[in-house]
N, C-alpha and C positions, 0 to 999 in steps of 0.2 A: 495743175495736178502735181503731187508729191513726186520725188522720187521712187520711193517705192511703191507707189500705182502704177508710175510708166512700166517699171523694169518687169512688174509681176505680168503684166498685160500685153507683152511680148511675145508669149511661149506659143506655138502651132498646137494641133489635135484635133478630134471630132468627136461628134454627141451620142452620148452612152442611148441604148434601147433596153425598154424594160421586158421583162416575157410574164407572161402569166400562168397560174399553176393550172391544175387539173380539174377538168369537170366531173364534178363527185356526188350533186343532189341537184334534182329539176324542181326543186319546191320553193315557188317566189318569195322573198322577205316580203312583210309588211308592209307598206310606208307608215312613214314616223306622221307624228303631226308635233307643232310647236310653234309659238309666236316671237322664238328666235331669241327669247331672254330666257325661257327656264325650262329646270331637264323633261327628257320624253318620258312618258308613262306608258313607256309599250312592253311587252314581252319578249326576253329574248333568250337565250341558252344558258340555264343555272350554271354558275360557277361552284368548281371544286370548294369543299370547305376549309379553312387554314384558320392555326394558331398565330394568332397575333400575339409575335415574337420583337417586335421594335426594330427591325434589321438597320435600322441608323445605328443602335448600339455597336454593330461593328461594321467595320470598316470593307466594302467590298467593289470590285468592278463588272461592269460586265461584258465579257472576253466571248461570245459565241452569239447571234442573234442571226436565225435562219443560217446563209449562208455566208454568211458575213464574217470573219474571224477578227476582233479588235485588239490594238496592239497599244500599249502606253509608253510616255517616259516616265526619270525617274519620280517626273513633277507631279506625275497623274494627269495627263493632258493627253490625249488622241493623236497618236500619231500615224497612225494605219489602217485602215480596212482590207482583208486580204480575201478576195470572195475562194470560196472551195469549192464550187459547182462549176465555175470557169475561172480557172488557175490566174489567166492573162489577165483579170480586172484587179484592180487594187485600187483606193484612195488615199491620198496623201495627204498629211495637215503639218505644215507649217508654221510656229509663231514667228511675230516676226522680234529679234531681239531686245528692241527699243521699247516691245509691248502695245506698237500703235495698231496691228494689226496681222490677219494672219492670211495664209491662203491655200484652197482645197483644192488638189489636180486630182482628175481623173486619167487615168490611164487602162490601155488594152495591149499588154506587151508594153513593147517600146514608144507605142501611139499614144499622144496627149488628148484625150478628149474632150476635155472642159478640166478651164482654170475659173475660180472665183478668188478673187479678192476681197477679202473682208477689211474693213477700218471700224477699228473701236474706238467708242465714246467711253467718258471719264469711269465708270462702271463696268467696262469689260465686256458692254454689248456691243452685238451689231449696229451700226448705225448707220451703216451705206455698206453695199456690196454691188462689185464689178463683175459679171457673170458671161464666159463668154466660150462660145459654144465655136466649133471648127468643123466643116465640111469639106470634101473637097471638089469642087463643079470643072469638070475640063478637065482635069489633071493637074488643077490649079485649088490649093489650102487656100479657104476664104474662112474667116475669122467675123464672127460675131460676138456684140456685146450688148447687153443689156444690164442698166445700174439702175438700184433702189433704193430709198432711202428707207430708215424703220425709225419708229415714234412709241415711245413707251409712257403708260403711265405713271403716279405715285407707288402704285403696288406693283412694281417691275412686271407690266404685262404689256405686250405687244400690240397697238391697238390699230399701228397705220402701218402700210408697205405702198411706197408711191411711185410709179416706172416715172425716172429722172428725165426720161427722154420722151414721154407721153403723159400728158398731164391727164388724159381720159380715162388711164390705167392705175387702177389703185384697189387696197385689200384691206377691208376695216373687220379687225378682231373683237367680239361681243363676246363677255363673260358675265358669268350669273354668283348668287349669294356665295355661293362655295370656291367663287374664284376659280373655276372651272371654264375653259373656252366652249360656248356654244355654238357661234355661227359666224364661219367666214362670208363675207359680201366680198363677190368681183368683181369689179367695175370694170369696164373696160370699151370705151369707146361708145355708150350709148346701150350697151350689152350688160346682162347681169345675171352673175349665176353665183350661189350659196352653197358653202358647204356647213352641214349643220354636224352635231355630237349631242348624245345621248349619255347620262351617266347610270341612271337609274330606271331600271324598267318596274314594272306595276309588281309590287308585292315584295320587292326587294332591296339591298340594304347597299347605301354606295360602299364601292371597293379600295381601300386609299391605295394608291399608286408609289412605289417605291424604284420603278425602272429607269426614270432620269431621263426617258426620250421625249422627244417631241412629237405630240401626238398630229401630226402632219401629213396630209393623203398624200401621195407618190408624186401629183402632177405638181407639188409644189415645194419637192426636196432640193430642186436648183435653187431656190429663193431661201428655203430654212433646212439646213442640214437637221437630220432627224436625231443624231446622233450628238449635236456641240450642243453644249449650255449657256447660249451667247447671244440669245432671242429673248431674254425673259423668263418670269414661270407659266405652262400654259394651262397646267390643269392640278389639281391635288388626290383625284382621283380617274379610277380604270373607265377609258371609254368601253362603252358594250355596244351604242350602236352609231352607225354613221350614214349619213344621207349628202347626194351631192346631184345637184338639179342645176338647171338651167332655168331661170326663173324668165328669161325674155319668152323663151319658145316652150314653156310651159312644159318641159319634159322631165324625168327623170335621168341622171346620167350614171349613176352608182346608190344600189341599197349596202350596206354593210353592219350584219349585225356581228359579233366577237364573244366567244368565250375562254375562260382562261383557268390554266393547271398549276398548284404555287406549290412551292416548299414549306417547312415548319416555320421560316423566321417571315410567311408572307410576299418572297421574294416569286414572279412570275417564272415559270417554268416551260411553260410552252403557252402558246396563242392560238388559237381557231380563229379562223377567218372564215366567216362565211359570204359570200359575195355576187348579189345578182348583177348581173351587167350585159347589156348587148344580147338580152334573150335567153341567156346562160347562166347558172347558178353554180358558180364556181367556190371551190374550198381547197385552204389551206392550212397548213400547220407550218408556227415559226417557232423553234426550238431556242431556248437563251440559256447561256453557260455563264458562269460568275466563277471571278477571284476572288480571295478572301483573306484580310492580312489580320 
């Protein structure tokens, strides 16, 4: 191991907890149906209509998303997330000078939560990340890691995530004609559960995507920051609906269907989430702010 693998995989802290928003409608989604290569044909909540204005033509960032306040250098590269609903979270992005690689601390106040280590291959992507989460059992900081390697193909898409330290544990990315990700597989020890994407529901017209994120469910933002552009490309258009099951035990884990509110140049302006889970059909709204040079 490099130098700067050792030094970054040093640092103490413990693992962030996520919360969920408000339950705001008892009315279950649908289930999706699809054989995992092409999009859903289900109905889901009309989006706002917008001028398509080319927002590539100028030059913009995006500085607000939920509660998340985003911070750049002079380079255009991520250097901050500052949350505004609790002051004490912040993330931090690091390159590293030589270019071989960069790394993401979480922090709560002065507490390090989780450090990742990224190393980049000849292209600028991920290629292995060191992921390592801090508890503290006894009064005693125990330090965990977990590393992954990522596999891309001709058309820079992300197609393998393989746990370095379990070879039973692994994530294979399925895209369809539009280059769009449809269906995560997770393997893991004999277990298998799927997360699917929907672009196009019945009657309706795909939405091209201009926000730059990663369209990534929460339980796997430790593995692919939703926010770096260092994974690949993963879609070219707005997911609307999202389904996450447990394919061993035949269950449902997450329905998610999304509608969305734009600007004149096309750019998203807010998100609805709508979201059955655990019995509860929960909703939210994530608010996005943009620079503009």
């Amino acid at each position: 191991m490099n130098t700067f693998v050792k030094s970054t995989l040093s640092v103490l802290g413990i693992s962030l907890l996520a919360s969920l928003s408000s339950c705001t409608n008892n009315e279950a989604i649908k289930p999706l149906q699809s054989n995992g290569t092409t999009p859903y044909t289900e109905t889901a909540p009309q989006p706002t209509q917008v001028n398509n204005l080319l927002p590539t033509l100028q030059t913009y960032r995006l500085v607000k998303h939920g509660d998340w306040q985003l911070f750049y250098d002079e380079q255009g590269d991520l250097v901050k997330l500052q949350s505004t609903a609790e002051p004490n979270y912040r993330r931090e992005y690091t390159r590293a000078s030589n270019g071989t690689g960069m790394t993401i601390q979480l922090f709560n106040g002065y507490n390090l939560w989780r450090k990742t280590l990224i190393l980049f291959d000849a292209k600028g992507r991920c290629k292995e990340s060191f992921i390592t989460n801090y508890s503290v059992v006894n009064g005693k900081t125990v330090a965990t890691t977990r590393r992954f390697s990522y596999q891309y193909n001709a058309a820079n898409q992300l197609i393998k995530m393989t746990n370095l330290d379990n070879a039973g544990h692994y994530l294979e990315f399925l895209y369809n004609d539009n280059n769009d990700l449809v269906v995560i597989n997770i393997k893991k020890n004999g277990k298998w559960e799927a997360m699917t994407y929907g672009y196009k529901p019945a009657g309706e017209a795909l939405i091209k995507d201009y926000t730059r994120l990663n369209p990534i469910w929460m339980t796997l933002h430790e593995e692919i920051d939703p926010f770096l552009p260092i994974y690949g490309k993963f879609n070219k258009n707005l997911v609307r609906l999202f389904h996450y099951d447990d394919k061993t035990a035949g269950k449902s884990l997450e329905k998610v269907s999304y509608n969305y509110s734009f600007n004149r140049m096309g750019l998203v302006t807010s998100q609805e989430e709508i979201r059955f889970t655990a019995g509860q059909t929960l909703t939210q709204t994530i608010n996005f702010g943009y620079q503009f040079n």
